[in-house]
C-alpha positions in Angstrom: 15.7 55.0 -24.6 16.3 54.1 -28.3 19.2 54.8 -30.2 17.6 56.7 -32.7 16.8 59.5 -30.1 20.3 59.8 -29.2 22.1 60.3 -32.0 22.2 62.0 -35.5 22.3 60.3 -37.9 19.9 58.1 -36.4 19.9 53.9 -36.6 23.5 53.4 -37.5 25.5 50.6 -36.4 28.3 52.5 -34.6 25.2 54.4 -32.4 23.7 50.8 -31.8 27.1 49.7 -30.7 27.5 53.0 -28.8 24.4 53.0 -26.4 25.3 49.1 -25.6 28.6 50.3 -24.3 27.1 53.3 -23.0 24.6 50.9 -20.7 27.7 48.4 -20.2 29.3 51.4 -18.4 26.0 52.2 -16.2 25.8 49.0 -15.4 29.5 48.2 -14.5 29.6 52.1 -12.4 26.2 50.3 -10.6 28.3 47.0 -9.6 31.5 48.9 -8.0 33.9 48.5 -10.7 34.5 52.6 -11.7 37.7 51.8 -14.0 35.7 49.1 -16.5 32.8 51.5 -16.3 35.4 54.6 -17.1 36.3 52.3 -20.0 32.8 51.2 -21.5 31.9 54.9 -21.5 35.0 55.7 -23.3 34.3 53.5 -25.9 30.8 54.9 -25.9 32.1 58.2 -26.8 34.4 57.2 -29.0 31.9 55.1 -31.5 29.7 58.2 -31.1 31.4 61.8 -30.5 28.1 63.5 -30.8 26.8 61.4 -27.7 27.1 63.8 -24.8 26.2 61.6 -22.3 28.9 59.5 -22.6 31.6 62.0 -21.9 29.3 63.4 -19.1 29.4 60.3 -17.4 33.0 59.5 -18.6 34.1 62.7 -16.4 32.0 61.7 -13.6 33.7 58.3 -13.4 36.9 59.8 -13.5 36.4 62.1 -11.5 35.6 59.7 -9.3 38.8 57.9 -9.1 40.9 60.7 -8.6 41.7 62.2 -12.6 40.2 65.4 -11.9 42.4 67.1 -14.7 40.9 63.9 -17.5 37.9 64.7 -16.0 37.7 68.6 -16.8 39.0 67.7 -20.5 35.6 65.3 -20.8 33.1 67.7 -19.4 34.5 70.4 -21.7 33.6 67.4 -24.8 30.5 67.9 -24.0 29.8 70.9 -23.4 31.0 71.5 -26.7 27.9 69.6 -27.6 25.4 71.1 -25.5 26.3 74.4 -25.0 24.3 75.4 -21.9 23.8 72.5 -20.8 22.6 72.3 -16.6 24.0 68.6 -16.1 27.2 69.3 -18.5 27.6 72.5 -16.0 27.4 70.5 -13.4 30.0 68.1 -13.8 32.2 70.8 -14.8 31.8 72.5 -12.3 32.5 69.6 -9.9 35.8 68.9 -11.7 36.9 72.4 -11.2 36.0 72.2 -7.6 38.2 69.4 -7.3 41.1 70.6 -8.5 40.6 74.0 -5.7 39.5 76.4 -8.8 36.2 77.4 -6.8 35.9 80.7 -8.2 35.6 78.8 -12.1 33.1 76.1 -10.2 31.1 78.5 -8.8 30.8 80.3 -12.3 29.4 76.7 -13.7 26.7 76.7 -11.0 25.8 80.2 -11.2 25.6 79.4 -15.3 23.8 76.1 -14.5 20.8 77.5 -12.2 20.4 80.4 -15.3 18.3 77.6 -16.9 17.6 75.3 -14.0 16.9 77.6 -11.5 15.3 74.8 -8.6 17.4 72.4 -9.1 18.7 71.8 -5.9 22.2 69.8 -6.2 23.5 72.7 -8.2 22.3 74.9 -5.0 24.1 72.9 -2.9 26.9 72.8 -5.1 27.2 76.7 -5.4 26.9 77.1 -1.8 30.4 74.5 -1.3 32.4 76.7 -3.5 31.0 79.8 -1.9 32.0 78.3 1.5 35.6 76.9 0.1 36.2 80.6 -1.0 35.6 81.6 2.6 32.4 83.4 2.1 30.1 81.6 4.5 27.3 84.0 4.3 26.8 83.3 1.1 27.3 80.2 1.1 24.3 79.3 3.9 22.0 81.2 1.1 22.7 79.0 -1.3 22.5 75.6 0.9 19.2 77.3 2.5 17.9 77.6 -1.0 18.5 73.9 -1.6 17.0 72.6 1.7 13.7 74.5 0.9 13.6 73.0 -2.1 14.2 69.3 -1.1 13.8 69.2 2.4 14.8 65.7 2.6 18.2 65.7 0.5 20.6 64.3 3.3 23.3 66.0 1.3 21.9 69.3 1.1 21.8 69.8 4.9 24.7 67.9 5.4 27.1 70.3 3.3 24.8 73.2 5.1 26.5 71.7 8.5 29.5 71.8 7.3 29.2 75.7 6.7 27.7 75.8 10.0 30.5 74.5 12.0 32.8 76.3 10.1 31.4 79.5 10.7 31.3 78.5 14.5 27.3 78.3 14.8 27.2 74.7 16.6 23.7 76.3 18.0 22.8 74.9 14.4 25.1 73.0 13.1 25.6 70.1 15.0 22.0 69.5 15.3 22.2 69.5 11.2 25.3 67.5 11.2 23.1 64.6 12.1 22.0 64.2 8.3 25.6 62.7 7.5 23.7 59.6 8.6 20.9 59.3 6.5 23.4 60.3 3.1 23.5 57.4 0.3 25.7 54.6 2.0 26.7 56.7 5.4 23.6 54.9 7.4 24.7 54.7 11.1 25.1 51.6 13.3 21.6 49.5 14.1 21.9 50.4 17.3 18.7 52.1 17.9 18.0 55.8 18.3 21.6 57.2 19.8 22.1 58.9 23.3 21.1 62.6 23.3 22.0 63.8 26.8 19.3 62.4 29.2 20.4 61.4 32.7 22.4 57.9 32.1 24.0 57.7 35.5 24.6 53.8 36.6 24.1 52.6 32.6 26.9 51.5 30.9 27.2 53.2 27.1 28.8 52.0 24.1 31.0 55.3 22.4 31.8 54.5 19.1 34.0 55.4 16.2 32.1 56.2 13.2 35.0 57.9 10.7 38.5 58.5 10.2 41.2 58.1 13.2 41.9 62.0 13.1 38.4 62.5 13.8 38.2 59.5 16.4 41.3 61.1 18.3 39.7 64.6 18.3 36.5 63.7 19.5 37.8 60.8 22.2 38.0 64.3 24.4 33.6 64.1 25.6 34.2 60.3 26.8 35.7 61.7 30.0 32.6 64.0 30.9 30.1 60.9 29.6 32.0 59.4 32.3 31.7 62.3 35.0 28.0 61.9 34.3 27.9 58.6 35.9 27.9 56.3 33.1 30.3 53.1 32.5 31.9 53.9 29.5 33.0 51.3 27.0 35.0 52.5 23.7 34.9 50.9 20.1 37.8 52.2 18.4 39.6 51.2 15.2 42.3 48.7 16.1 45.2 50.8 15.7 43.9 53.1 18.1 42.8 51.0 21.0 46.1 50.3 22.6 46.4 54.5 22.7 42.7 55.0 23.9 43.1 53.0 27.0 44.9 55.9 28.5 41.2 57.9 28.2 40.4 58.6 31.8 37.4 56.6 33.2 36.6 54.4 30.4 36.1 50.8 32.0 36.8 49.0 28.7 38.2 50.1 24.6 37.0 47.5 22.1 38.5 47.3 18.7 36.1 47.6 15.5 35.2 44.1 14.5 35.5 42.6 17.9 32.4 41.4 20.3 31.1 44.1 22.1 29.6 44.0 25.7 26.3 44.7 26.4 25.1 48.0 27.0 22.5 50.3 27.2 22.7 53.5 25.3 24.8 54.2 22.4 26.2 57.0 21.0 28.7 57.7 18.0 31.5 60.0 19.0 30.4 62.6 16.2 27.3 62.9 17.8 28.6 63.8 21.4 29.2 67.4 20.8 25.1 67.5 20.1 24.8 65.4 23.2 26.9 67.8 25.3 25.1 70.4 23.8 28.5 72.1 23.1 29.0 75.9 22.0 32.3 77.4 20.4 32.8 78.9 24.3 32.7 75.4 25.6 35.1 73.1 23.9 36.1 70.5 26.0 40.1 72.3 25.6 41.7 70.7 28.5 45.1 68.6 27.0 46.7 66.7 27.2 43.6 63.9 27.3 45.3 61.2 26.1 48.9 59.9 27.6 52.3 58.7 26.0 55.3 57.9 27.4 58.6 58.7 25.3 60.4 55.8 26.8 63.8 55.3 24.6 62.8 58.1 21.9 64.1 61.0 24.3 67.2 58.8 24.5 67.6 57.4 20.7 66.8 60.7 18.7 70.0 62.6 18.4 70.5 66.2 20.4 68.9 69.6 18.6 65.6 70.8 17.5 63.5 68.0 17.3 60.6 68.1 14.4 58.6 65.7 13.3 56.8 66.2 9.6 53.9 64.3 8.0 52.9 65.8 4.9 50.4 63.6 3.6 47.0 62.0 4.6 45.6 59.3 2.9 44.9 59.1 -1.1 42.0 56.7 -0.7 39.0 56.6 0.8 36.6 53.4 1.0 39.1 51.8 -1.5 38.7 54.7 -4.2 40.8 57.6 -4.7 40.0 60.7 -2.1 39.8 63.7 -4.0 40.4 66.0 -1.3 43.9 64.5 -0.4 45.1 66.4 -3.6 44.5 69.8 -1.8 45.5 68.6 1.6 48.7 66.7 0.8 51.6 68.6 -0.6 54.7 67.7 -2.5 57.2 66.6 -0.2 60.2 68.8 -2.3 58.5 72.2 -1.0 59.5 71.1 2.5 63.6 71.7 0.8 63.7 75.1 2.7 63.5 73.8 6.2 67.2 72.5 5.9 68.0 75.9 6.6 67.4 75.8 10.2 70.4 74.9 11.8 70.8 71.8 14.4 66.9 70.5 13.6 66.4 67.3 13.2 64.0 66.3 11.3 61.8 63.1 12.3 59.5 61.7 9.7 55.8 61.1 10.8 54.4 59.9 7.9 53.3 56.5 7.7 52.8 55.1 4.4 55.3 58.5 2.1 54.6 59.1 -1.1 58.0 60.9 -1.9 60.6 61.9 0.7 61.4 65.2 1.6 65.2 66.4 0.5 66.2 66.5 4.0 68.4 64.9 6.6 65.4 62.7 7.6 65.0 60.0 10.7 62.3 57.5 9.7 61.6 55.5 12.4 57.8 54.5 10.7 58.2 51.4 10.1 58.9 50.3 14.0 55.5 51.8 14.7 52.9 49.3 15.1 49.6 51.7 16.1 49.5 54.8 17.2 50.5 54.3 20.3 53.7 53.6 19.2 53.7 56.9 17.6 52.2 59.0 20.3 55.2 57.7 22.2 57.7 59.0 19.8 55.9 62.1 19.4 55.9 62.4 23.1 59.8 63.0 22.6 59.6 65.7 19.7 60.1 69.6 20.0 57.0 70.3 17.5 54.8 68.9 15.1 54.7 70.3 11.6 52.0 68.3 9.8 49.1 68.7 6.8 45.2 67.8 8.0 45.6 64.6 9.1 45.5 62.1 12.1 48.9 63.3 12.8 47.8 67.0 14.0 45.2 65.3 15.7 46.9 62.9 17.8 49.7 66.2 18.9 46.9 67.7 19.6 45.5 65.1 21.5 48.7 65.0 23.6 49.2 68.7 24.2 52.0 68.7 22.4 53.2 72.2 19.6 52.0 71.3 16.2 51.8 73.9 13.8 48.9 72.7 10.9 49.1 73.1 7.6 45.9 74.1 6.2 45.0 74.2 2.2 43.0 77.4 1.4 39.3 75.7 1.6 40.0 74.3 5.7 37.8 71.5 7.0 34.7 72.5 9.3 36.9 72.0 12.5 39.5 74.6 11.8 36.9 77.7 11.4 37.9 80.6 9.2 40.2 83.1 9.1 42.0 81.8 12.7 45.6 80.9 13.3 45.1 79.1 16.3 42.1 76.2 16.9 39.5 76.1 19.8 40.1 72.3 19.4 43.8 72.0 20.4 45.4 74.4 22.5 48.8 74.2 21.4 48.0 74.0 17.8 49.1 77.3 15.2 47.6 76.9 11.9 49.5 78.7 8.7 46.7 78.4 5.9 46.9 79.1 2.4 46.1 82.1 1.4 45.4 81.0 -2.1 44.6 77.5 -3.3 47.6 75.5 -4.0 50.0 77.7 -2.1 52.1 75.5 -0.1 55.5 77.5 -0.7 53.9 80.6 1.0 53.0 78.6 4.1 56.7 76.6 4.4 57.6 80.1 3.5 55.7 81.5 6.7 56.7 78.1 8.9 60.2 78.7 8.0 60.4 82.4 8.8 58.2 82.1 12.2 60.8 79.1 13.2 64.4 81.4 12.6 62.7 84.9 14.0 60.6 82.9 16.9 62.1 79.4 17.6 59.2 76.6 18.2 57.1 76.8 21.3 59.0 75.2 24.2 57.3 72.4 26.3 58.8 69.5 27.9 59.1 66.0 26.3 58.2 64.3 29.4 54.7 63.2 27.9 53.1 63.5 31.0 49.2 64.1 31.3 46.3 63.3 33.0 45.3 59.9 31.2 46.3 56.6 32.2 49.7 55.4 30.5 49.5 52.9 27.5 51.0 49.9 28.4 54.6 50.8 26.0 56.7 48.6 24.8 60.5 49.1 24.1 62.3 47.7 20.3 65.4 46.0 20.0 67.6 47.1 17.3 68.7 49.8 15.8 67.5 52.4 13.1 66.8 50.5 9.6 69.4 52.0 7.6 67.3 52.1 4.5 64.9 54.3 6.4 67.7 56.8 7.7 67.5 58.8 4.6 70.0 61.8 3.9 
């Protein structure tokens, strides 16, 4: 495209220097480096400030490393210059999703498919901030409306699983769910086509990790029954994980990610078991505690009182960029100031890598944990669990021991709608948002339900039907710069 079509006045200097950056930046955003590309595109914009474009794809970029708010304040440039616009809607209306205003995101998409009415992304896109407001219904109208236009957009029936699963139709939605693989960059393992269910008795089958470690604890739970089918099941884990998932009953061998594997004859990755199992809201595989820890010196080491442990963060990156999502699920550690008023807790921090420390009497033993095993062991000695949407609720869960989750207003798939308790874990209580950004109301809620109810009460004996991990005891004592107050 010439420069003379892109800009008015046409042929200057300043447009000729602007479309170079402009292709600088697409080229730069092509070759993995977001931040130069962020920059070329704002020197593109800033030569020419009628060139729309380049603030659409200056929002994009940094949108895409995590400045939502920078992002919202391009897309708005240009919309100023194409008023209207479909694309410019677009990327607006992704911003706004970002930052949890769904209702505003939605009203971009709606505006957006007034003059592009089959363009399917924005479909898609309506139907995510339908379905993050809660209103799955309408939500699976809009995704169905973007698979029958593209039938082969990976992403369109991926986000339509998600909205299955959420609304509890597994019937549907795991069987969709299978698209994640064929997205842009999420191709599965070439292991050949993956185990399905047929009879594998007397085979030996390779169960593999495919995402994060919160969903790798949750969904270690089918290896047992792949197991009580008669196969030889071998585990490939991430490495901080395989020293805990050798307590999963029956499983003749747990592999960390980038070591040699065996040989074997089926595959399957543990995402894709639920389908396999063919499993229905009713039959959750519920039974906990499914993997073992052994408190060891914790029960002995933490002082006397109410023992709770807090994480409230996940992780801020994903694939080495920033993870949008972690700026809904995260919370500030200051809101958690209120649960000093319980008298005799002691509070035990979870959290691995903290951004911030909460303003309480705090125990940070962290950095003497080497995998989660480690953790799961220290856990094993805690009264409760208090913990955002991270591997943290998963691995208490995992263990059958009380966490209470807390949920940002637009839940992941796995926590369902509108329930305060999860089909998942057993002795899990969720306290959601009830409006985005609303984490006071829910330490609010935690802090009320602890003084009028106490936490649930369940022995710290970490006892359970796995095999124990092989635990090791540390020498020393606390490291004072960790024992905050």
């Amino acid at each position: 495209m010439q420069a003379e079509t892109l800009f008015s006045p046409a042929g200057t200097a300043a447009a000729d220097q602007a479309l170079q950056r402009f292709e600088v930046g697409n080229a730069l955003l092509a070759g993995g480096d977001p931040v130069a590309a962020a920059e070329a595109f704002l020197a593109a914009a800033q030569l020419a400030p009628e060139f729309a474009p380049a603030w659409l794809n200056l929002a994009e970029t940094l949108r895409s490393l995590g400045a939502v708010a920078d992002a919202v304040a391009m897309a708005e440039q240009a919309l100023a210059l194409r008023p209207g616009d479909p694309h410019s809607l677009q990327v607006m209306g992704n911003a706004r999703h970002d930052l949890g205003d769904f209702e505003a995101a939605a009203g971009c998409y709606r505006a957006a498919l007034i003059r592009a009415p089959d363009h399917a992304g924005v479909w898609t896109n309506l139907g995510n901030s339908l379905h993050a407001m809660g209103r799955a219904t309408e939500a699976l109208g809009m995704q169905d409306r973007a698979v029958a236009l593209t039938p082969e957009d990976a992403e369109a029936h991926f986000c339509r699983a998600l909205t299955l699963l959420a609304s509890g139709d597994f019937a549907r939605g795991w069987a969709e769910y299978e698209w994640r693989f064929r997205r842009p960059g999420r191709q599965g393992r070439r292991f050949g086509p993956a185990w399905r269910g047929e009879p594998i008795e007397g085979r030996t089958i390779l169960l593999h990790a495919e995402q994060g470690h919160g969903d790798t604890l949750q969904f270690l739970r089918y290896a047992p029954m792949v197991v009580a089918r008669g196969a030889r099941v071998v585990l490939e884990v991430q490495p901080a994980l395989r020293r805990l998932a050798e307590s999963v009953p029956g499983v003749v061998q747990v592999v960390a990610a980038g070591e040699p594997l065996p040989q074997f004859a089926a595959h399957c990755p543990l995402l894709s078991l639920p389908l396999a199992c063919d499993t229905r809201l009713a039959t959750i595989p519920a039974g906990v505690p499914y993997l073992a820890a052994d408190p060891g010196a914790w029960s002995a080491r933490l002082p006397p009182g109410l023992r709770i442990g807090l994480c409230w963060a996940g992780a801020a990156t994903e694939h080495g960029l920033p993870f949008p999502l972690d700026q809904r699920r995260s919370l500030d550690p200051a809101l958690l100031a209120p649960l000093a008023k319980l008298p005799g807790a002691v509070f035990v921090s979870l959290q691995k890598e903290p951004r911030g420390i909460p303003p309480l009497p705090l125990l940070d033993p962290m950095p003497l944990m080497r995998d989660f095993a480690d953790t799961a062991g220290l856990m094993a000695a805690l009264d409760l669990v208090i913990s955002v949407d991270t591997s943290v609720a998963h691995l208490a869960g995992a263990l059958g021991r009380p966490v209470w989750l807390l949920s940002r207003a637009d839940p992941c798939w796995r926590w369902l709608h509108g329930r305060d308790d999860s089909p998942w874990y057993p002795t899990m209580r969720i306290f959601r948002q009830r409006a985005p950004g609303d984490w006071q109301g829910v330490i609010g809620r935690v802090l009320a339900t602890l003084q009028a109810e106490g936490p649930p009460r369940q022995s710290a004996s970490g006892s359970g039907s796995g095999r124990p991990f092989r635990a090791t005891s540390h020498a020393g004592g606390w490291p004072p710069e960790r024992c905050l107050s």
